[in-house]
N, C-alpha and C positions, 0 to 999 in steps of 0.2 A: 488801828492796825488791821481789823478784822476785813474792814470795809476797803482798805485800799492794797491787802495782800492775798485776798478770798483764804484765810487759815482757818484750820480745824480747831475747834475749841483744844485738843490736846496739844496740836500745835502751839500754840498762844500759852498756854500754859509752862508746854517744857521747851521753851525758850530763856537759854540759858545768857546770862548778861555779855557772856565774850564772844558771843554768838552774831551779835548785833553790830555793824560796821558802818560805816560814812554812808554805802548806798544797797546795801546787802543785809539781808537777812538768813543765817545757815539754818536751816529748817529742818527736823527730824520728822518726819511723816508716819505713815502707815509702814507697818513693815518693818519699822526701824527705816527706812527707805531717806535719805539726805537731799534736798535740794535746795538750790537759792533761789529766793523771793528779794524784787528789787523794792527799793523804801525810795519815794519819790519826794521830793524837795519839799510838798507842805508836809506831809507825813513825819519829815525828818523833824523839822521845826517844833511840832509835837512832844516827839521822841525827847527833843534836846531840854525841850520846859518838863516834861519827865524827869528825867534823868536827875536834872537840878532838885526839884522836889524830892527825888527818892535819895537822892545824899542828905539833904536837911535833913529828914526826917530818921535817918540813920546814924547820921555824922555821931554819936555816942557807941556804934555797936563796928563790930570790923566783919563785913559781909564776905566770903571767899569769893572769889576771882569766878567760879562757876558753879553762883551761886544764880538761882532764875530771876529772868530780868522783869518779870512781875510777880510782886512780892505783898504777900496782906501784912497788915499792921503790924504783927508778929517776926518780920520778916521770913515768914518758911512759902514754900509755894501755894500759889491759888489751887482751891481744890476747884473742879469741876460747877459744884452746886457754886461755889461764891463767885466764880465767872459770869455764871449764867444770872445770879441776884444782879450783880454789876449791870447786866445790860440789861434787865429788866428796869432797874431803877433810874438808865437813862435813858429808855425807852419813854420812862415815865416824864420824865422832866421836859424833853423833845416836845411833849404832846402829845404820845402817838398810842392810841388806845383804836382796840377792836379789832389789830394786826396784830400777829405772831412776830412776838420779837425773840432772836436766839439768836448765839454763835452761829449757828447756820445759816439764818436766815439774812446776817452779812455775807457767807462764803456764794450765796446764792445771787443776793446781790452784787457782787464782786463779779460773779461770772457773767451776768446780765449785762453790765453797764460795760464788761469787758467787751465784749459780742457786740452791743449795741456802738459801740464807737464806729465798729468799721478800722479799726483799726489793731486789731488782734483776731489771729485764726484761731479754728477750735482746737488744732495739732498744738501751737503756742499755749494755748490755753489750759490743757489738758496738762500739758509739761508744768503750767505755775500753779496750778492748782494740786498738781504728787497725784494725778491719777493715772492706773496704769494701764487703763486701756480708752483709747477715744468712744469708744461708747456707751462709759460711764458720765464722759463730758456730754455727751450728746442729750441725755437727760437731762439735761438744764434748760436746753433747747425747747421741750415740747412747753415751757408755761409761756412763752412768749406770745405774748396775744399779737391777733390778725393785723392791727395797727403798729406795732412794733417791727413785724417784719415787712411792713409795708415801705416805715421807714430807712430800715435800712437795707432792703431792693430801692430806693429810690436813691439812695445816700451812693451806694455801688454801682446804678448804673451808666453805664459805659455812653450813652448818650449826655446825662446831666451833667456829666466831669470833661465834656470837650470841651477843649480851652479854644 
């Protein structure tokens, strides 16, 4: 979810279960600030082998209706530090050693691979990401290395897309 909705680690956290919908996610940001993040069809599949799991594992206890939709063992919400263990631990497993892994360092990712498609602007981008001014998105901007933006001036230009 980190990876395919660029959320704040407190986002992710207080994400409440009735919160979460067929292709929607209601999102509390900064600010208390509310917006929706879309949940894309592998995302969803995810979501739903989730979902399954966290009833088994509950099916003895009666969770309230808005109660948060990630839940430690305990069933009460993820604190901060146990997010950030989470992704360190499947950072681990990944393989992926001598990179900075973090809640953030999906939301950064999110924004990158966002940019890089070509197929989202930084105005759009800025909106799904709960930032409130585009020149906070704009910093995302400057780690893109020279080949990066190479590709996607070649992926945009107006000569390579004549049909």
């Amino acid at each position: 979810m980190l990876a395919d909705c660029g959320l704040r680690a407190m986002e992710i956290r207080g994400i409440k279960f009735l919160d979460v919908k067929d292709t929607t996610i209601l999102v509390n940001g900064k600010g208390n600030k509310q917006r929706v993040v879309f949940i894309s069809p592998a995302l969803k599949k995810i979501l739903i082998k989730y979902e399954r799991m966290r009833a088994q594992y509950f099916k003895e206890v009666t969770l309230k209706s808005d109660s948060p939709y990630f839940l430690t063992y305990l069933g009460t919400m993820l604190s901060n530090v146990a997010l950030y263990n989470v992704i360190i631990e499947a950072g681990k497993r990944a393989g992926i050693e001598g990179v900075r892994v973090s809640p953030h360092t999906f939301r950064h990712f999110y924004s990158i691979q966002s940019l890089m498609s070509g197929k989202l602007d930084i105005y759009s981008l800025c909106r799904l990401l709960g930032h409130s001014d585009i020149s906070v998105t704009q910093n995302y901007l400057q780690s893109l290395t020279d080949e990066q933006l190479i590709a996607k001036a070649v992926a945009s230009s107006p000569l390579m897309n004549l049909r």
